[in-house]
C-alpha positions in Angstrom: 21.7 83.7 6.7 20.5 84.0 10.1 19.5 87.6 11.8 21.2 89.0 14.6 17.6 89.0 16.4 16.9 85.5 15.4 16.4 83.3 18.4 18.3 80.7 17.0 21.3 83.0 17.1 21.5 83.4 20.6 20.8 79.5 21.2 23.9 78.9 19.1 25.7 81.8 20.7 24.9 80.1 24.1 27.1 77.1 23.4 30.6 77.1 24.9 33.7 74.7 24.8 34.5 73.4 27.7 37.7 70.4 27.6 36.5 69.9 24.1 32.5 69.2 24.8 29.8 71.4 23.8 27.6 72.9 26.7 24.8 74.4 26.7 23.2 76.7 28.8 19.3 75.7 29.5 16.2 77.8 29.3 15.3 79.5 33.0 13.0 76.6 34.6 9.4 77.1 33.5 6.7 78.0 37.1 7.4 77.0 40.0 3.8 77.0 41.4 2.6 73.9 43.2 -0.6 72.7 42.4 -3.5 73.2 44.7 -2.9 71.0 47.6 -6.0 68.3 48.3 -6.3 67.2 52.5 -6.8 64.1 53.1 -9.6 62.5 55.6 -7.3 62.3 58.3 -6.4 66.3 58.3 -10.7 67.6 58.2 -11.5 65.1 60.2 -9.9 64.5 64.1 -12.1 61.3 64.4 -10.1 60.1 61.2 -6.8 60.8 62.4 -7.3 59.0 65.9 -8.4 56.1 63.9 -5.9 56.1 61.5 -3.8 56.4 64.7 -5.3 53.1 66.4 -4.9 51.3 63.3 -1.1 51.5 62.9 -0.2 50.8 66.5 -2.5 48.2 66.3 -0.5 46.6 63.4 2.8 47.1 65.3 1.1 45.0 68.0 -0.6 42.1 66.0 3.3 41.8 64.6 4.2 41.9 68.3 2.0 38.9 68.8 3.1 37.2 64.9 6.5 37.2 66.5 5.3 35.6 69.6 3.6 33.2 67.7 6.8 31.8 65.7 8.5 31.3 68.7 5.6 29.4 70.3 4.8 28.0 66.8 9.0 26.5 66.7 8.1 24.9 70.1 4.7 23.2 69.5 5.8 22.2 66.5 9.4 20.4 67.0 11.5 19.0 63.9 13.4 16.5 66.7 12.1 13.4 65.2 13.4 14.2 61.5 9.7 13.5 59.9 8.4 15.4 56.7 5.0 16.1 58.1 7.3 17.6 61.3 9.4 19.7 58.9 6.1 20.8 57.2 4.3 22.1 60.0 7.5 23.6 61.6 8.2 25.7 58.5 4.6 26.5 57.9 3.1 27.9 61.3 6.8 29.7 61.9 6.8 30.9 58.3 3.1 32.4 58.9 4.0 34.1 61.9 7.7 35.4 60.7 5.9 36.5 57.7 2.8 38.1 59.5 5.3 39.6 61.7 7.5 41.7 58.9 4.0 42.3 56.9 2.5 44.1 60.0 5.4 46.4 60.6 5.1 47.3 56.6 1.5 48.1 55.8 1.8 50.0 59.4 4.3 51.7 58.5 3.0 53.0 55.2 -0.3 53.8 56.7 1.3 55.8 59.2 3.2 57.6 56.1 0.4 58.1 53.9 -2.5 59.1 56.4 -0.7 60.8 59.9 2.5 62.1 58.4 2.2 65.7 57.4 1.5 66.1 53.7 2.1 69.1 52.5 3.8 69.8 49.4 7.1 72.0 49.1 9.6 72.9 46.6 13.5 71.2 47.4 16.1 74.0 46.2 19.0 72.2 44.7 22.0 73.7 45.3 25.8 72.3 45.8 26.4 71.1 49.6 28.8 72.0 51.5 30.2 70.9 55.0 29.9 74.8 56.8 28.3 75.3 59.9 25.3 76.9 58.4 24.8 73.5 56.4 24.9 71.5 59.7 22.7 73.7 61.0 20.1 72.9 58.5 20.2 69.3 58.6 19.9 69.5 62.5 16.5 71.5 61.9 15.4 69.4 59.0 15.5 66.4 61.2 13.4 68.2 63.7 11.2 69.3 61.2 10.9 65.4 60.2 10.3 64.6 63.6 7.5 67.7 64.2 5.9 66.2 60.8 6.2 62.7 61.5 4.5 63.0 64.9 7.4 60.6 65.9 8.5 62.2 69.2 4.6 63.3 69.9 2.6 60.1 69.0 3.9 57.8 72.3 1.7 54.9 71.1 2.7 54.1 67.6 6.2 55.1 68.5 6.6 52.8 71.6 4.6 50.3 69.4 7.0 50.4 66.4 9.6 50.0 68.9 8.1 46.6 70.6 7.3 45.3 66.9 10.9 45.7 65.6 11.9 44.4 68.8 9.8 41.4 68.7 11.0 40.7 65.4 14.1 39.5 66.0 12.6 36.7 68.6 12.3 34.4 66.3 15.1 34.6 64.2 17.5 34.5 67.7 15.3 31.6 68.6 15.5 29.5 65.6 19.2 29.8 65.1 19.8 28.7 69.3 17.6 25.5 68.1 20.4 24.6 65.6 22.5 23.8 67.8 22.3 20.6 69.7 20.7 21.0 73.1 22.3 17.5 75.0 25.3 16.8 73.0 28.4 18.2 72.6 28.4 19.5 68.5 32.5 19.1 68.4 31.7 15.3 69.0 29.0 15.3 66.4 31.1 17.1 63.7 33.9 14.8 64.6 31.9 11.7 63.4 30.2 10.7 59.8 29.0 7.5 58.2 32.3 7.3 55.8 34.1 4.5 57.4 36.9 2.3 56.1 35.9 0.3 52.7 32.4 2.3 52.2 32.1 3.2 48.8 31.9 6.1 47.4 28.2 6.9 45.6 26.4 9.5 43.4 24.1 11.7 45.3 21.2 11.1 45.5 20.4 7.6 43.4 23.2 5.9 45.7 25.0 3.9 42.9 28.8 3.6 43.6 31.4 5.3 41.6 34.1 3.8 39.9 37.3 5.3 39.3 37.0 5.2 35.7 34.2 6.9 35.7 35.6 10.3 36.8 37.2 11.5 34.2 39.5 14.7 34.3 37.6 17.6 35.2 34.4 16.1 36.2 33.1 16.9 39.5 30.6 14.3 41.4 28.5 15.2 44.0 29.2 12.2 46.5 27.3 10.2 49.5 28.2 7.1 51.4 26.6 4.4 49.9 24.7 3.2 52.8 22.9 6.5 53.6 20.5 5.5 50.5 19.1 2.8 52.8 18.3 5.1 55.8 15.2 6.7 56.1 14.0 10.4 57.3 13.2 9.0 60.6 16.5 7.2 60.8 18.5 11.0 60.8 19.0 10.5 56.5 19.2 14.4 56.5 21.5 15.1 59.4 23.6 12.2 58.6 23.5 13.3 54.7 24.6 17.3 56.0 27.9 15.8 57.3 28.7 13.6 55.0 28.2 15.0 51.5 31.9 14.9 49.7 33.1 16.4 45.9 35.0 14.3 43.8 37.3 15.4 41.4 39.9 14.4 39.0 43.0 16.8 38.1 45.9 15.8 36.0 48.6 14.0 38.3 51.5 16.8 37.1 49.0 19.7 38.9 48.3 18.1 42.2 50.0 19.1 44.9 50.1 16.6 48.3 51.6 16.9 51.7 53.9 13.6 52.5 51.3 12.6 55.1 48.5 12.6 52.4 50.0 11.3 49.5 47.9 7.9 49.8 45.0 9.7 49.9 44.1 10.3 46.6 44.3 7.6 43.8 45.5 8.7 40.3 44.9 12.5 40.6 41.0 11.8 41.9 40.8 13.7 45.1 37.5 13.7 47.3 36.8 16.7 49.8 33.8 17.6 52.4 31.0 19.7 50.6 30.5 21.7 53.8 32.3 25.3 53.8 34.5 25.9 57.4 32.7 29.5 57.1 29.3 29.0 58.4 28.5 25.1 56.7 26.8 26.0 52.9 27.3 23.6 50.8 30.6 24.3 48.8 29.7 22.8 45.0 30.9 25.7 42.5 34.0 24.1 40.6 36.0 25.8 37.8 37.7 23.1 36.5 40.8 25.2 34.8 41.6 27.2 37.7 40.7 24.0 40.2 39.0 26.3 42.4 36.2 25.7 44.5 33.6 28.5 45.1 31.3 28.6 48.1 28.2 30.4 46.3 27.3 31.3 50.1 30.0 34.1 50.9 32.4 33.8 48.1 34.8 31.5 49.8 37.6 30.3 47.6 39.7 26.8 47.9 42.4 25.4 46.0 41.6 21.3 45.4 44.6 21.2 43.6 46.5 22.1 47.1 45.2 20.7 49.8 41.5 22.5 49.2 43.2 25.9 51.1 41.6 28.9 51.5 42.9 31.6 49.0 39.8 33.9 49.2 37.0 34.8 51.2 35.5 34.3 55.0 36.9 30.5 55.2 39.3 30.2 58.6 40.4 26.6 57.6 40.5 24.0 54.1 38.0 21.5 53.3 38.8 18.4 55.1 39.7 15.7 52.5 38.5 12.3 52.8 41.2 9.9 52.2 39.8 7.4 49.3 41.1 4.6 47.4 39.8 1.3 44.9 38.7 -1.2 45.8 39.4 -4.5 43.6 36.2 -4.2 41.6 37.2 -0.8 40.4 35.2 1.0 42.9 36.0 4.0 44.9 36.1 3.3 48.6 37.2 5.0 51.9 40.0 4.9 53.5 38.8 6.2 56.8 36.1 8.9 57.7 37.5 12.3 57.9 40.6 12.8 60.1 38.8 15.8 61.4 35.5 18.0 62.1 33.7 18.9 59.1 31.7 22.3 59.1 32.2 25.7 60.6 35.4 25.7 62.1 34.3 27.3 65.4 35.3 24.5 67.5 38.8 25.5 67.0 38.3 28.7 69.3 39.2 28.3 72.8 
């Protein structure tokens, strides 16, 4: 039997219901000493602190001049003509620079954190916060205390440099997103237009070999090009021709399919075909659940219904997948009706 003095005892004695848990009430926190505190370089020595100091505004300005150099790099290196060696060097030099860019701004940052920042060691109370004026208060005078420590409102040069470096940063991304856009054409007319036209059939992507309607069977999905775009080549636009053009096939049972009067020709025996490119911002739409004849757009979660109309029922999506209106040929093959009765892609040309 335990003793009344026993330690154990009181450690059991210390245990209380609480909603039918056991708690227990901990031992006081052992010291609370910090260790002795060790200076860096940079706080015995005022020549090591102004070169620490030229060092990381020198990095935000090298990824000043990394942005600078993507933008330049996007220019003297133009994709226009659709070649591999032009997407190569395109992507390379404005990768480098993009890349140098962000990794400037990092290891200046850290340097600034680890070698100028104050570095003293403290001990955090913990305690429950509440939202009283005293506890404002004290989050107004621990952001000035960041900023005394920091040196962010004294040190002018790293923090005017920071400031140009995050600045510069954007550059190229603003730049490279105005160059997809077509500079001398209007991109309504361009949307408006692929290479399916009426009696082209209908091919796997990317060997190019037609499809025949026996093939698909129910539930399948097919990832579909035109079957002339096998014969173009990179310099002949196969890319930008292939982003417009790309189509999912599927086959539903006929009972589940639900048509508009106006498209009821458009789909032969339950197989419907519809653009691959989302009316969000253009990924590629190729996620199907074939019990639920959903289409996910892995991009931004957009959700369509193939088995009505390809409508939006979740997500970003303004508009449905365009359908292509398909049909057989008398070899068996699938063919097109037509191209697309309107713009595939982001459906911003409908804003006025």
């Amino acid at each position: 039997m335990a003793h009344e003095d026993d330690p154990l005892t009181h450690e059991r004695a210390s245990w209380k219901p609480s909603s039918g848990l056991a708690v227990a009430v901990s031992d006081p926190a052992k010291g609370t000493e910090l260790p002795p505190h060790r200076e860096r370089i940079t706080d015995q020595d005022p020549a090591a602190m102004k070169r620490a100091v030229r060092t990381v505004y020198t990095l935000f300005y090298l990824s000043v001049a990394a942005s600078i150099w993507a933008v330049v790099a996007y220019m003297v290196f133009p994709i226009e003509d659709g070649s591999l060696v032009a997407l190569h060097n395109n992507n390379m030099f404005v990768g480098l620079g993009i890349a140098a860019a962000l990794l400037a701004i990092g290891v200046g940052a850290i340097h600034w954190s680890k070698a100028i920042m104050t570095d003293k060691e403290h001990i955090e109370p913990r305690h429950a916060t509440r939202g009283r004026d005293v506890t404002r208060e004290g989050a107004v005078a621990a952001f000035a205390a960041a900023n005394e420590e920091s040196g962010f409102g004294r040190r002018t040069m790293i923090r005017n440099s920071l400031f140009a470096a995050v600045a510069a940063s954007i550059v190229p991304g603003v730049v490279l997103f105005r160059g997809l856009a077509p500079q001398d054409e209007n991109p309504v007319e361009l949307l408006s237009e692929t290479m399916w036209d009426t009696g082209m059939r209908l091919a796997h992507d990317p060997s190019g070999l037609p499809i025949k309607a026996s093939d698909v069977t129910l539930g399948s999905a097919f990832h579909v090009i035109p079957e002339a775009l096998a014969d173009l080549s990179s310099d002949e636009g196969y890319l930008e021709q292939k982003a417009k053009a790309i189509v999912l096939l599927m086959r539903l049972p006929q009972s589940e399919l639900i048509e508009a009067d106006d498209r009821k020709s458009w789909s032969y025996d339950g197989i419907v075909a519809y653009s691959k490119v989302c009316t969000h911002v253009g990924c590629p739409v190729a996620l199907y659940e074939q019990q639920t004849h959903h289409l996910l757009c892995p991009c931004h979660q957009s959700q369509f219904d193939v088995s009505d109309g390809a409508k939006v029922i979740f997500g970003p999506a303004a508009r449905a997948l365009p359908q292509l209106p398909i049909a057989v040929d008398d070899e068996g093959y699938l063919i097109a009706q037509s191209d697309f009765t309107e713009p595939v892609g982001p459906s911003f040309w409908e804003r006025h």
